[in-house]
Backbone as JSON, one array per atom type, in Angstrom:
{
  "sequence": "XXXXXXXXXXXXXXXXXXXXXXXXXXXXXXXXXXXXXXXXXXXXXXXXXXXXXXXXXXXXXXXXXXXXXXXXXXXXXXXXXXXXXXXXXXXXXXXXXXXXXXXX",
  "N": [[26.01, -2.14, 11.08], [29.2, -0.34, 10.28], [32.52, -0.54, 10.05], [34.16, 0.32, 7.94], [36.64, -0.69, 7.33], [36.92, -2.55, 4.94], [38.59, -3.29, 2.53], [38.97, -1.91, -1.16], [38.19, -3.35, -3.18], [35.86, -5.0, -1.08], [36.89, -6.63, 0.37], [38.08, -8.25, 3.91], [40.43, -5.53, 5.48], [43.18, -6.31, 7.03], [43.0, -4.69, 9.42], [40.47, -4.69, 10.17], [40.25, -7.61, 10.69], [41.69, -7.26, 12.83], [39.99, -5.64, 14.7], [37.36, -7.19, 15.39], [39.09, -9.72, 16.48], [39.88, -8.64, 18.56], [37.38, -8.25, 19.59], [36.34, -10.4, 20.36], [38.89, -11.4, 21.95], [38.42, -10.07, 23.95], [36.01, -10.85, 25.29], [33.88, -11.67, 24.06], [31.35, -13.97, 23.3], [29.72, -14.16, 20.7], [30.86, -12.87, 17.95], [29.52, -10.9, 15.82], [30.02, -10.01, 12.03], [30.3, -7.2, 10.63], [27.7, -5.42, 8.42], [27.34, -7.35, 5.65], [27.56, -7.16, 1.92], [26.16, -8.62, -0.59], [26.08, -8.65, -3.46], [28.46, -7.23, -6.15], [26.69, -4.83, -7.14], [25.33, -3.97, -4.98], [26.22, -2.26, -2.97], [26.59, 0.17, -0.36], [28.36, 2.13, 0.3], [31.65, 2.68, -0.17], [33.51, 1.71, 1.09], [32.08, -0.35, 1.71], [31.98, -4.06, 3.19], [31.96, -6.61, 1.37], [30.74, -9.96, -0.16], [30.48, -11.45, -2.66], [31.59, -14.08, -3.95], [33.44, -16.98, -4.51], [35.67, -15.97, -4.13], [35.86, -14.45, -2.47], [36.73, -16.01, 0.19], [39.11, -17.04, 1.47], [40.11, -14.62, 2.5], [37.98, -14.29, 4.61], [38.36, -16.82, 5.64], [40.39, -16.42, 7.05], [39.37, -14.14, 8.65], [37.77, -15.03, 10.51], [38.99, -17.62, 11.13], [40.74, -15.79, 13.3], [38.96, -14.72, 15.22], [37.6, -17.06, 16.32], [40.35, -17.77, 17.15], [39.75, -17.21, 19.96], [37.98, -18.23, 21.01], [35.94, -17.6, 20.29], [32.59, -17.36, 18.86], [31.83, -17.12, 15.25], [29.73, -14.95, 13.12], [28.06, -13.41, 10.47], [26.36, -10.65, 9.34], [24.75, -10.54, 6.3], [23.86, -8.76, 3.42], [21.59, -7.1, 1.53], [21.26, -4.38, -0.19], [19.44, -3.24, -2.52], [16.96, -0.98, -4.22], [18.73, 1.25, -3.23], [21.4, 0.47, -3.26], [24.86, 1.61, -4.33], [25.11, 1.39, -7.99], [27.72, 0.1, -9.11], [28.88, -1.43, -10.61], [27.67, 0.1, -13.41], [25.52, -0.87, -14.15], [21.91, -1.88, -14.13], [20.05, -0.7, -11.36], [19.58, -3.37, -8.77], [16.4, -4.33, -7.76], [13.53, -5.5, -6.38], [11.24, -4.47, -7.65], [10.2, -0.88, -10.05], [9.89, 0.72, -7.86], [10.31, 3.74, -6.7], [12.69, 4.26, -4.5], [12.59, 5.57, -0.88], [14.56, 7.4, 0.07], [15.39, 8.32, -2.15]],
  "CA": [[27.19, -1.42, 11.47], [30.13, -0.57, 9.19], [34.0, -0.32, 10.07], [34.73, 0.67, 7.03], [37.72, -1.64, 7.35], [36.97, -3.7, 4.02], [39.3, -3.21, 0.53], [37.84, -1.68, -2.2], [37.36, -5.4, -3.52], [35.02, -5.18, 0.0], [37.31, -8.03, 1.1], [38.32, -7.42, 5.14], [41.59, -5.55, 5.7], [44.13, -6.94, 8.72], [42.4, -3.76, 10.47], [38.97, -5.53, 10.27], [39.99, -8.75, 11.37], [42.15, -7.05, 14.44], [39.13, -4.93, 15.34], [36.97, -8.49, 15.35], [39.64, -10.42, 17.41], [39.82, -7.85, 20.19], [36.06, -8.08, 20.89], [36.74, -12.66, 21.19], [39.83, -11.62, 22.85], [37.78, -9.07, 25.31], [35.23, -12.31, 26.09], [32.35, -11.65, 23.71], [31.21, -15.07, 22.97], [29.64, -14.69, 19.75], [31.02, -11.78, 17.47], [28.91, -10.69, 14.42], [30.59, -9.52, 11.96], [29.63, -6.12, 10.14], [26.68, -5.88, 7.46], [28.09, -7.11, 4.22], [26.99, -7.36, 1.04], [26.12, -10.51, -1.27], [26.05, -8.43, -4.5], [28.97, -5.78, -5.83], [25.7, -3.61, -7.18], [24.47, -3.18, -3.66], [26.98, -1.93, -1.74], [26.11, 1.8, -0.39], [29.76, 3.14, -0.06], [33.04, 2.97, -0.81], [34.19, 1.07, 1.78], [31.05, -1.46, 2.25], [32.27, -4.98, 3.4], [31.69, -7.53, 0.32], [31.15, -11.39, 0.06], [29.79, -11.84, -3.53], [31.77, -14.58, -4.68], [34.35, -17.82, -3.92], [37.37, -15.24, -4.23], [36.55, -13.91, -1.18], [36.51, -17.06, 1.05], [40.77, -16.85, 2.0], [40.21, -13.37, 3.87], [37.14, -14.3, 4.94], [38.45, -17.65, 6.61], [41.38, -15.65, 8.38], [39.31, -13.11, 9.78], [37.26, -15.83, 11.34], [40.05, -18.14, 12.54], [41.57, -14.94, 14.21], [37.48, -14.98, 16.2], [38.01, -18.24, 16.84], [41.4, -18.1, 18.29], [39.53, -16.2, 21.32], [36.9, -19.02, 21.21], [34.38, -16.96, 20.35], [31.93, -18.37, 17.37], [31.62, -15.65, 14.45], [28.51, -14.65, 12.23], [28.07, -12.16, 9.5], [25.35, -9.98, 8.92], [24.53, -10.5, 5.03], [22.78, -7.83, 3.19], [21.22, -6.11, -0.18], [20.51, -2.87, -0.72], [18.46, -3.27, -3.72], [17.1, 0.07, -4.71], [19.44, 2.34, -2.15], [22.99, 0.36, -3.24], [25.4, 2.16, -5.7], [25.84, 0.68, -8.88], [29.53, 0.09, -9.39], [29.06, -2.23, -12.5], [27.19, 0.44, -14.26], [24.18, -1.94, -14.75], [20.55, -1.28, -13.64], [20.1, -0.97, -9.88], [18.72, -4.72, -8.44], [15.28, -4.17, -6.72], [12.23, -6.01, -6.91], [10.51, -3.42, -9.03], [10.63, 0.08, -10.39], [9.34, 1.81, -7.12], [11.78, 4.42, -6.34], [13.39, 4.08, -2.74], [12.3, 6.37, -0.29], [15.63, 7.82, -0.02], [16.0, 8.8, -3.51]],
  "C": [[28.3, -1.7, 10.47], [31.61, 0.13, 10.13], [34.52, 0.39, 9.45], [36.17, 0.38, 6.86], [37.98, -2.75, 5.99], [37.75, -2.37, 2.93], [38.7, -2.91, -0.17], [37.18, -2.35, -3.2], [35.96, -5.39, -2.29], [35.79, -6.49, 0.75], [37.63, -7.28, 2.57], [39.82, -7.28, 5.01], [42.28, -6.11, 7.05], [43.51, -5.99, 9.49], [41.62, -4.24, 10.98], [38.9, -6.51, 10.91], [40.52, -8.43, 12.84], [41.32, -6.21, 15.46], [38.12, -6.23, 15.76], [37.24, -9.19, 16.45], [39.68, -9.93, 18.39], [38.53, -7.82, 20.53], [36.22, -9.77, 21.2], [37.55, -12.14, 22.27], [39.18, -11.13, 23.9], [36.3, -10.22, 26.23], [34.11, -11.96, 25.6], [32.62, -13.26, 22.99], [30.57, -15.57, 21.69], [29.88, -13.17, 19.05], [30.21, -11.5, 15.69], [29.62, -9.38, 13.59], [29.53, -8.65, 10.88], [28.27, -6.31, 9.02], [27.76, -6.07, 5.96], [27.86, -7.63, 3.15], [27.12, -8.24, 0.42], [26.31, -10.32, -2.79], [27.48, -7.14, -4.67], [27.81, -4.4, -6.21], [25.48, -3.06, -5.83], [25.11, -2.46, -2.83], [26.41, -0.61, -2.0], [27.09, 2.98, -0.05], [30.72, 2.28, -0.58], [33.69, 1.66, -0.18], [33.52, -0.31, 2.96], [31.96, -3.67, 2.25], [31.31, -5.92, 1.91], [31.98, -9.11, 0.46], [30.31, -11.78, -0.64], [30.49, -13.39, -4.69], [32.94, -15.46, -4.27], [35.83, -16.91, -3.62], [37.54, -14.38, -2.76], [36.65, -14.65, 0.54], [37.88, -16.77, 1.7], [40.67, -15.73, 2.99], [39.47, -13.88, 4.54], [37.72, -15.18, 5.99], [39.61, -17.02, 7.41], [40.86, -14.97, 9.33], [38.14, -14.29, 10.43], [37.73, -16.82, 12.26], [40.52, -16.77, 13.65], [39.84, -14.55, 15.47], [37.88, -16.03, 16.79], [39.01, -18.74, 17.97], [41.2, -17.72, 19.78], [38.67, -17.28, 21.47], [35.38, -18.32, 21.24], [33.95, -17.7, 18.88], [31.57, -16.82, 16.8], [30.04, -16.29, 13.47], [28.97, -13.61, 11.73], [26.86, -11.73, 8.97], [25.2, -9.88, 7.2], [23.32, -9.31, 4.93], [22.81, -7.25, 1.79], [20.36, -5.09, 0.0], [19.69, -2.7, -1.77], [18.94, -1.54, -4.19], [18.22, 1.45, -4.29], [20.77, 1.44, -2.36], [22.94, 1.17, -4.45], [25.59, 0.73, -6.82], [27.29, 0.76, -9.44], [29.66, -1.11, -10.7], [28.67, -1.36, -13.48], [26.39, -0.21, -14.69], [23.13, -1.27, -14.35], [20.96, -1.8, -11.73], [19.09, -2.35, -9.47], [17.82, -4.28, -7.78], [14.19, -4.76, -7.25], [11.3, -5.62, -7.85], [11.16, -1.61, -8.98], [10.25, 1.35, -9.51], [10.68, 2.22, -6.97], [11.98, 4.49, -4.63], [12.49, 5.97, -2.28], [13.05, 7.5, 0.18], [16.46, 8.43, -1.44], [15.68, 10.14, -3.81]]
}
């Protein structure tokens, strides 16, 4: 599931984390947060949640204290698109090999 609440860095905007805190605040006890990517190749839009690198730890730990403050415990769905993310470096697309996605 996507929000489409992350920066075009993929970092989370204040939207993201206040969409987040209202399901703690509403009494879900463990909130997972959206799918979000580990690479910037993989992402598959525009507005794919990102968490490829120490720079994005600062948002990251806000929108998890603001979980927290409800006492709920957070998770995050990590994920790679391999052959089916955009390349936004202009590099080769990451995938185990040169089969073409099924979606291509």
């Amino acid at each position: 599931m996507n929000t489409d609440y992350s920066n075009t860095d993929g970092s989370p905007m204040e939207l993201m984390m206040d969409y987040y805190a209202r399901r703690a605040k509403g009494g879900a006890g463990l909130v997972v947060v959206e799918s979000t990517t580990i690479d910037p190749t993989s992402r598959n839009h525009g507005a794919q949640s990102q968490f490829s690198d120490t720079s994005y730890i600062p948002l990251s730990s806000k929108l998890v204290d603001k979980i927290h403050r409800y006492g709920a415990k957070a998770a995050i769905e990590l994920t790679h698109f391999g052959a089916d993310g955009t390349v936004s470096s202009g590099g080769e697309e990451p995938a185990p090999s040169d089969v073409t996605s099924r979606g291509a």
